[in-house]
C-alpha positions in Angstrom: -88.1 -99.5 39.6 -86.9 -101.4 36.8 -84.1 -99.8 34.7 -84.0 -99.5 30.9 -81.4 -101.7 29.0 -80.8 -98.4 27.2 -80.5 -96.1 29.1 -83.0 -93.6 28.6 -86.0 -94.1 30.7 -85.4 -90.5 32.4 -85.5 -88.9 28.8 -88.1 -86.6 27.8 -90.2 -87.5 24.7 -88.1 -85.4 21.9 -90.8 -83.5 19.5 -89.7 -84.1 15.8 -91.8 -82.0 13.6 -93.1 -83.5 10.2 -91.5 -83.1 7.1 -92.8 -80.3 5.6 -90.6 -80.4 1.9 -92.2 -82.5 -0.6 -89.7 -84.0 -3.2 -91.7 -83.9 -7.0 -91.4 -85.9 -9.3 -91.1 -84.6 -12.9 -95.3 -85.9 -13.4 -96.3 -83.6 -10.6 -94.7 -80.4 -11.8 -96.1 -77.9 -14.4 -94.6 -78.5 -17.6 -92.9 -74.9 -19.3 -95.4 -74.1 -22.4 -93.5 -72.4 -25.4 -95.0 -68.6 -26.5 -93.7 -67.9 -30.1 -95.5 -64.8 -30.5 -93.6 -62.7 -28.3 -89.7 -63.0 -30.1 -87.3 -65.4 -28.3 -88.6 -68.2 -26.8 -89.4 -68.2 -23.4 -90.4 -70.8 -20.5 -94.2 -69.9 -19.6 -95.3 -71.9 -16.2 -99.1 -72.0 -15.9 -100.2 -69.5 -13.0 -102.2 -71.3 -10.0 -105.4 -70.3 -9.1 -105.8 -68.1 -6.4 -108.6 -69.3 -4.9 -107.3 -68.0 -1.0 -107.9 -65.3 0.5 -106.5 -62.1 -1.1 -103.5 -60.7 0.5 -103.3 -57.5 2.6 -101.7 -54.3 1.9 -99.1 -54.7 4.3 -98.2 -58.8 3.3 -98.2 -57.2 -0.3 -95.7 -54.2 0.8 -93.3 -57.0 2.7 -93.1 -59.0 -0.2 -92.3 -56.6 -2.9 -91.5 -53.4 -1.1 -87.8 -54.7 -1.4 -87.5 -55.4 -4.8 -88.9 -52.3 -5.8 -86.9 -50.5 -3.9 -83.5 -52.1 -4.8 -84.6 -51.7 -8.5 -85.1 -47.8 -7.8 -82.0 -47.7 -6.3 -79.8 -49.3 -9.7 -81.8 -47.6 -12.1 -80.9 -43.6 -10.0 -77.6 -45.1 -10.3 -77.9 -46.2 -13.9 -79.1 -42.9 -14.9 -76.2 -40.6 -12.9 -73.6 -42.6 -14.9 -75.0 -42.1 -17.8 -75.9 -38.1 -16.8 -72.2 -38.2 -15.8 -71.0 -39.6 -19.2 -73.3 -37.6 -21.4 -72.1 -33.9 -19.7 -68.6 -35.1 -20.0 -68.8 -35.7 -23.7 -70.9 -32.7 -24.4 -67.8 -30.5 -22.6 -65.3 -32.3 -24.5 -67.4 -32.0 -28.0 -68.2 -27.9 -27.0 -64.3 -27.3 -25.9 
């Protein structure tokens, strides 16, 4: 058996996946268009086409299910505060 001027001939083959993350360059990404008719301006990015399949009602729920309930969750809170704030200055305006 000859041996390997390396050093490595009782390595296993090492799997290296592909690069999956594609750098852009600015001529590959969607440019922002400009809507004047709604008030302040605002960065407007062209929606893709879905042309996939649609998602299911589960994928749907595990994408936004989390957002909407962290957004239930500040906007109870929001509106204790101001309940709280609102009795106390109708008690101090009755008193």
């Amino acid at each position: 058996m000859t041996s390997d001027v390396k050093g490595q001939e009782d390595r296993r083959p090492v799997y290296l996946p592909e690069n999956r993350h594609h750098w852009a360059s600015n001529d590959e990404v969607d440019k922002p268009v400009v809507d004047v008719t709604r008030g302040p301006i605002r960065a407007r990015f062209r929606r893709n086409r879905n042309t996939g399949p649609s998602i299911s009602v589960g994928e749907w729920m595990r994408a936004n299910l989390p957002k909407i309930g962290a957004t239930s969750i500040v906007a109870i809170v929001i509106l204790c505060v101001v309940a709280t704030i609102y009795t106390d200055m109708a008690r101090i305006v009755m008193d």
